[in-house]
C-alpha positions as a printed Julia matrix, in Angstrom:
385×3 Matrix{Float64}:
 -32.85   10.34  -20.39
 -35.74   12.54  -20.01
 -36.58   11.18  -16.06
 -33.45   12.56  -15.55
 -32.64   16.18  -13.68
 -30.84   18.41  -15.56
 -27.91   17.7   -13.22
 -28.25   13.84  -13.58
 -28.12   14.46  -17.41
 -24.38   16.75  -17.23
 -22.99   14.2   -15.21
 -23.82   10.7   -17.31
 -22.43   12.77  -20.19
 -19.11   13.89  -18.2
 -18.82   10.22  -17.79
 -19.44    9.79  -21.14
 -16.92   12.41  -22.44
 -14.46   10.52  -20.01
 -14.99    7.2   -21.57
 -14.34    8.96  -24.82
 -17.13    7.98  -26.4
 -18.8    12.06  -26.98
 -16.13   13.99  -28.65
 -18.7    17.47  -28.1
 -18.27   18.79  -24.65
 -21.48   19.76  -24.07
 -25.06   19.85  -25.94
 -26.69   20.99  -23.12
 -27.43   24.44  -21.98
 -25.13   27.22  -20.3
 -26.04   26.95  -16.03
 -25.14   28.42  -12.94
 -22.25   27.73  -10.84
 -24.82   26.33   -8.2
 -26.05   24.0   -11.31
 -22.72   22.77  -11.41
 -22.03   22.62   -7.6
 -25.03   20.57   -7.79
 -23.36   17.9   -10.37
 -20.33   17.91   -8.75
 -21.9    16.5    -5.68
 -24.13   14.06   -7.47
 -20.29   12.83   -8.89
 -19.06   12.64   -5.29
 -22.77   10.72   -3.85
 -21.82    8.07   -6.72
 -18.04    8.19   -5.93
 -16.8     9.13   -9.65
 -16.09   12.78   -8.56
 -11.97   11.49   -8.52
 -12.15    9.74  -12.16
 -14.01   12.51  -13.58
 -11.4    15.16  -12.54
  -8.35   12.86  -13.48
  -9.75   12.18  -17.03
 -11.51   16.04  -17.68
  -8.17   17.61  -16.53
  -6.46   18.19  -19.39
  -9.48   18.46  -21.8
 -11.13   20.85  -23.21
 -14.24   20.19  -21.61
 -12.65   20.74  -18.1
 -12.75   24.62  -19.24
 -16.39   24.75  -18.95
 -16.59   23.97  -15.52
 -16.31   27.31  -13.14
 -12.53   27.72  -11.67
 -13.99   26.91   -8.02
 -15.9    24.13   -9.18
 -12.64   22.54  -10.79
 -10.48   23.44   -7.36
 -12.98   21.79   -5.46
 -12.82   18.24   -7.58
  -8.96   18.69   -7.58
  -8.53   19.21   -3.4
 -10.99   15.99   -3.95
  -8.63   14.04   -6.08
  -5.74   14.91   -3.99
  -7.35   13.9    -0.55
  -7.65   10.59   -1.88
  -3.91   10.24   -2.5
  -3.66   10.03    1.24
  -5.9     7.24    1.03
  -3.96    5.45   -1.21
  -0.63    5.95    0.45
  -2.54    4.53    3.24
  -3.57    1.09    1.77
  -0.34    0.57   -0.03
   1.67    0.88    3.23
  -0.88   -1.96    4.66
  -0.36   -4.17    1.66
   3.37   -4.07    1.64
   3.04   -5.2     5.81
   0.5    -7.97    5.64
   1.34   -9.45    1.86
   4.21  -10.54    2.91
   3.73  -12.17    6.02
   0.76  -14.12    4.15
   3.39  -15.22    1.81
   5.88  -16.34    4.05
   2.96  -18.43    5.32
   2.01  -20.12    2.3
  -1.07  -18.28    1.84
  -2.15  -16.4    -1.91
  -5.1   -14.29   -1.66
  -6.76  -13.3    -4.8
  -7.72   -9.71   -4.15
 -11.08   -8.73   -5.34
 -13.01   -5.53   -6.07
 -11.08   -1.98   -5.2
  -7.44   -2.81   -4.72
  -7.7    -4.75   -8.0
  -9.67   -2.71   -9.92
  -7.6     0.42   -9.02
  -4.37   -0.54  -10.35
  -5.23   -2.98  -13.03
  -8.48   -0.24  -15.1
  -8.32    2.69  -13.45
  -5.93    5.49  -14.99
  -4.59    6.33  -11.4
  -5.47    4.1    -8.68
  -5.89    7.79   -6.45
  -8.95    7.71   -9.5
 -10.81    4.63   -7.1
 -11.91    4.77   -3.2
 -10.35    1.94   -1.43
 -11.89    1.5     1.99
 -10.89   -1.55    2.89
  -9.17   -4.36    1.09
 -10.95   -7.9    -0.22
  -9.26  -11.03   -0.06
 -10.24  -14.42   -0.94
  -8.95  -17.06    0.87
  -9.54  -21.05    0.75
 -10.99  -22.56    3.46
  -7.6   -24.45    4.42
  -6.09  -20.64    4.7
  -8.8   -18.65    6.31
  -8.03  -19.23    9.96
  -4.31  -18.76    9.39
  -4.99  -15.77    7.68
  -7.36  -14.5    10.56
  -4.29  -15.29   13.14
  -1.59  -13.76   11.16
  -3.99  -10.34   11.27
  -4.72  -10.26   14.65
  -1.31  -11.17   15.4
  -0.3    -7.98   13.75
  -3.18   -5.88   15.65
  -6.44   -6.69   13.66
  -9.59   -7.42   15.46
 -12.18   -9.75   14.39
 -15.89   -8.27   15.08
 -18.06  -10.62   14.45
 -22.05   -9.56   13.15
 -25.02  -10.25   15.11
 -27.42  -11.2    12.19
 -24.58  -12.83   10.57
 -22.2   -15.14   13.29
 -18.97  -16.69   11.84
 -20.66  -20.24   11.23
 -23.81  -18.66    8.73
 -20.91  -16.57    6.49
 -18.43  -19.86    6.34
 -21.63  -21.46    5.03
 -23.04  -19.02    2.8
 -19.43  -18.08    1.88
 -19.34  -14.4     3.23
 -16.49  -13.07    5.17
 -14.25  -12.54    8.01
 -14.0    -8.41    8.6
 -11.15   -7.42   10.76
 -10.58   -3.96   12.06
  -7.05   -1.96   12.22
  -6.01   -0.28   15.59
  -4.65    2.76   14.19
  -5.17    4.98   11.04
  -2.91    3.61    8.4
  -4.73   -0.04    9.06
  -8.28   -0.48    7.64
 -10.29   -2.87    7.48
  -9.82   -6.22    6.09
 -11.99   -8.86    4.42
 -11.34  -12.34    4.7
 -13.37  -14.01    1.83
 -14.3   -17.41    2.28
 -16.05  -17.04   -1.27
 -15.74  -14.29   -4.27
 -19.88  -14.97   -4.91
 -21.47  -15.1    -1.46
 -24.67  -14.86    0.31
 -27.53  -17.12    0.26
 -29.21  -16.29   -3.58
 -26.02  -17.88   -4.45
 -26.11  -20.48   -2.09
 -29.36  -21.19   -3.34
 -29.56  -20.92   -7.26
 -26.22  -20.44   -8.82
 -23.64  -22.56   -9.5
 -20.76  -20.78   -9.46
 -17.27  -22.78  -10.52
 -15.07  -21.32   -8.2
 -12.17  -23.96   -8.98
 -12.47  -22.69  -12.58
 -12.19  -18.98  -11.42
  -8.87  -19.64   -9.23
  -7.31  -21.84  -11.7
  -7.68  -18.71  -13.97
  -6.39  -16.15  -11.86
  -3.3   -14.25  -12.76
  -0.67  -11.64  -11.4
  -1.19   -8.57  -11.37
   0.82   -5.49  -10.08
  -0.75   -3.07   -6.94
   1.94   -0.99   -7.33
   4.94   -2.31   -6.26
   3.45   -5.71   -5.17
   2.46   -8.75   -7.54
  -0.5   -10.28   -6.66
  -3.31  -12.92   -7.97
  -6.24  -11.04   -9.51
  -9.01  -12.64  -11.96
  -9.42  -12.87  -15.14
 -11.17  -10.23  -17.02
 -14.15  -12.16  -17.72
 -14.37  -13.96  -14.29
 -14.16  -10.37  -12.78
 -16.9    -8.8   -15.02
 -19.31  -11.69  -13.49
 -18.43  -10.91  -10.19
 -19.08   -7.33  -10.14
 -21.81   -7.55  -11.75
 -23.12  -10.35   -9.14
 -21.68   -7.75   -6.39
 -23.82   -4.58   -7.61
 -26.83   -6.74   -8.52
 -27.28   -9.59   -6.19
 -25.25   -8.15   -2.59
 -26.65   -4.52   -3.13
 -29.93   -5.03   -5.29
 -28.39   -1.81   -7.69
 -27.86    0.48   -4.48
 -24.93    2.18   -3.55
 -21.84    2.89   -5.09
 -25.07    2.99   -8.26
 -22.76    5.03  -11.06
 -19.34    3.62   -9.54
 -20.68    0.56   -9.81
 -21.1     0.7   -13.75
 -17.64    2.53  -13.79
 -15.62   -0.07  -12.4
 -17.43   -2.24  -15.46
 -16.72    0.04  -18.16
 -13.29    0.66  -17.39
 -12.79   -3.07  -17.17
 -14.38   -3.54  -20.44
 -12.68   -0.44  -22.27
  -9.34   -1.8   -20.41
  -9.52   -5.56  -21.9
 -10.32   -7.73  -24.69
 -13.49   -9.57  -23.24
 -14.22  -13.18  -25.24
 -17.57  -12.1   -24.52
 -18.15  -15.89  -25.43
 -16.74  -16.97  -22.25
 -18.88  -14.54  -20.31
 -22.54  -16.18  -21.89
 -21.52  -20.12  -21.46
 -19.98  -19.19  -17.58
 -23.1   -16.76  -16.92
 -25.45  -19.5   -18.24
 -23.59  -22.59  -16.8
 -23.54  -20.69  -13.24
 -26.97  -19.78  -13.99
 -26.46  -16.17  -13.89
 -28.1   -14.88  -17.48
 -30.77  -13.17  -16.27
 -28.61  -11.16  -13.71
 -25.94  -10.42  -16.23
 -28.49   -9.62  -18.72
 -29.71   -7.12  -16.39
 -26.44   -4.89  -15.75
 -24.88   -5.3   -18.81
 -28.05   -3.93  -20.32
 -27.08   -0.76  -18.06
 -23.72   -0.26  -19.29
 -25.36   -0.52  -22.96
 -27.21    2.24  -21.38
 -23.72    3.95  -20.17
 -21.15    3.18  -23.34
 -23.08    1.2   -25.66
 -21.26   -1.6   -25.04
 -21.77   -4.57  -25.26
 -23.9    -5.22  -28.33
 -27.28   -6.2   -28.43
 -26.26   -9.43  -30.25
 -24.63  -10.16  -26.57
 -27.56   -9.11  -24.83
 -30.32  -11.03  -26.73
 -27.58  -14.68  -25.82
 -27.81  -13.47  -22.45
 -31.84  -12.98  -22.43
 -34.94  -14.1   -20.02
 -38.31  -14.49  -22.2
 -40.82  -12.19  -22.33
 -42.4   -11.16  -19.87
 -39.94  -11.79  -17.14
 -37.17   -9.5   -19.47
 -39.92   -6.42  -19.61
 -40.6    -6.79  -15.76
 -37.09   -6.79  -14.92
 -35.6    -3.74  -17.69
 -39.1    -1.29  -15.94
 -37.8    -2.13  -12.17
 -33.93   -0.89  -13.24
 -32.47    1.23  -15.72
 -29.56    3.94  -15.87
 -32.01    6.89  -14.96
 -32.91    4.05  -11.67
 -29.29    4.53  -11.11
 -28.66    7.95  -11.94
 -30.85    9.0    -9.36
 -29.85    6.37   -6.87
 -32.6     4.35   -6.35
 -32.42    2.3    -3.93
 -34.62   -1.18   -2.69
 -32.43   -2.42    0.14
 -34.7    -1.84    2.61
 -38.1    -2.6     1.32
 -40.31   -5.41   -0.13
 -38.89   -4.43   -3.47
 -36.01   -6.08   -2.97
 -37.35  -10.0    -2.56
 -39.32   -9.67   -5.85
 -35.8    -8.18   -7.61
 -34.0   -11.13   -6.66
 -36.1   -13.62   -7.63
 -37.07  -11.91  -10.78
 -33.12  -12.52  -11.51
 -32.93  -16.2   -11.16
 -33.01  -18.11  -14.16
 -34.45  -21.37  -13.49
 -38.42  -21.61  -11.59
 -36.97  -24.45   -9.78
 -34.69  -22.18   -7.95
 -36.77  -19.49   -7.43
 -39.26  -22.16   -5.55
 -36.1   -23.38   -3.48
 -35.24  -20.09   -2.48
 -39.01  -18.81   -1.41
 -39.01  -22.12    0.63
 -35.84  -22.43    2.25
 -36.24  -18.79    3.08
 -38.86  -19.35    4.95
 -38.52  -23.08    6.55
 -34.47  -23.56    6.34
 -32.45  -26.94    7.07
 -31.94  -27.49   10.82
 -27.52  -27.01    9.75
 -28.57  -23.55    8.72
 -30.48  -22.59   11.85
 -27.9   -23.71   14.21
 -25.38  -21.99   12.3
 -27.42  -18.58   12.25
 -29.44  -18.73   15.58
 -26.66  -21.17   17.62
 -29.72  -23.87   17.91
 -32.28  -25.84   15.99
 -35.39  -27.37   16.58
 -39.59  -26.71   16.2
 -39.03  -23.83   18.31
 -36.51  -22.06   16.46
 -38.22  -22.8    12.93
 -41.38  -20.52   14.12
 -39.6   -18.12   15.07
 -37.53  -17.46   12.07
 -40.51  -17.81    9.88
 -42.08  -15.11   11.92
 -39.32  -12.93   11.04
 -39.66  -14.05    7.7
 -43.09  -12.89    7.23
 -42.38   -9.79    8.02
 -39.09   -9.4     5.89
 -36.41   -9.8     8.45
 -34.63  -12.52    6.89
């Protein structure tokens, strides 16, 4: 911990107090009430500003923290109820007309995770809602939303035909303030690294999904180990260990403290899907966070020597503590190959990244051909892939 500020520090071990895992409130020295202003927003920049105040409320711990400070994180808190109110008066409109249409999404990442590991759902943002659809139900889905108001916008650098292939999604936009967005999934582990080198089962993970409640609603969530994987996938591989950084790990922890993993299950799917160095990666951070899981998991979940050294000195907690973040740079390309498991991949990757199959260019460009193939791989040289 000692790369970290002072006010980096106070707020891992807030968490850390929350998680229950430091029974002292504080070892570290008496501040100012701009100190703790200053933590306060580093809570809100990683979006745990809500959980903090929901689990430090009734502590003693909480009584430490100046009487404005604690206002402040409370007006928070209840701001976000709105939110919620919100989303659960979408939900109860559009599950049931999926329903009536013979369409089950499994509903991944926020709406899950809020009611099934957070204490209060009002405890985790929801900004828009992530469903994953089959392929048989994604255009049905699409018309039922836009029947009810939705519209589709489709990205420039990333046209429908590219995300059906690479299994990304289908975002549609509300027209008024109680409807957000919406995320059609065609896949729960897109994008082309996964495309590319993993080897996901998917059938697996939907023949495992069960119910679960969002408040008053029952709907198809993942299992507990099948979700671990694909947050960790999400934080890793779709945002390289950027933003929501502490939220991120939170989401983990709480889904760890909130259910008996058969960490077993997690090492053969991570290694069958080719997905150990990657999961060896962040759950080495939330060792960091909560000491769990154990090292015995970590060391089944391994790369060799070197390749583990170079990957634990480009990420660490005090990486994501202070928000690090590679998105935009070089850095990024030598992350994600460093976290593929097998050389043969990492060679398919580097290749097809640069020279792709004629099918992939006329999904991403609209056309194919010699022409076409320079051109990308000029943008590729450059990074603008």
């Amino acid at each position: 911990m000692s790369r970290l500020t002072v006010s980096e520090q106070r707020l891992i071990h807030l968490m850390r107090i929350g998680f229950g895992i430091v029974e002292k409130p504080f070892e570290l020295k008496p501040i100012t009430d701009a100190a703790w202003a200053e933590t306060v927003r580093l809570a809100e920049e990683h979006d745990v500003s809500a959980w903090l105040y929901f689990v430090l409320k009734d502590s003693d711990s909480i009584t430490q923290i100046p009487l404005q400070v604690r206002e402040h994180l409370r007006a928070a808190f209840l701001k976000r109820s709105v939110n919620l109110q919100l989303r659960e008066a979408q939900l109860a409109r559009l599950l049931p007309l999926l329903v009536q249409d013979g369409i089950n999404p499994i509903f991944l990442k926020g709406a899950a995770l809020a009611y099934t590991v957070y204490p209060n759902p009002i405890c985790r943002g929801m900004g828009d809602l992530d469903l994953w659809v089959t392929a048989d139900e994604m255009l049905r889905a699409q018309a039922i939303l836009e029947a009810m108001g939705y519209q589709w916008r489709d990205k420039s650098d990333r046209p429908f035909e590219i995300q059906k292939r690479l299994g990304g999604e289908v975002q549609l936009f509300g027209g008024n303030m109680i409807d957000g967005m919406i995320e059609l999934h065609w896949s729960a582990f897109p994008g082309e690294w996964m495309w590319r080198t993993a080897h996901v089962d998917e059938e697996g993970i939907r023949n495992r999904a069960r119910r679960g409640q969002l408040g008053p609603q029952s709907v198809l969530v993942f299992s507990p180990e099948d979700t671990l994987i694909q947050l960790a996938a999400h934080f890793a591989i779709s945002h390289q260990l950027g933003s929501p950084w502490l939220r991120a790990l939170l989401d983990m922890a709480l889904l760890i403290q909130m259910n008996t993993i058969q960490w077993n299950w997690v090492i053969q799917r991570a290694h069958s899907w080719r997905l150990a160095s990657m999961m060896y990666l962040v759950l080495s951070l939330l060792h960091e966070l909560i000491g769990q899981p154990s090292k015995q998991i970590l060391n089944q979940l391994s790369p060799v020597l070197p390749h583990r050294a170079i990957i634990e000195r480009m990420a660490n907690l005090a990486s994501v503590a202070k928000k690090r973040d590679i998105r935009g740079g070089p850095r990024r390309f030598l992350f994600l190959l460093l976290i593929i498991d097998r050389w043969q991949d990492v060679l398919r990757l580097l290749g097809r990244a640069l020279w792709p199959e004629s099918e992939w260019l006329q999904a991403r460009y609209g056309r194919s051909g010699l022409g076409v193939q320079l051109q990308h791989l000029a943008h590729a040289a450059v990074g603008r892939i």
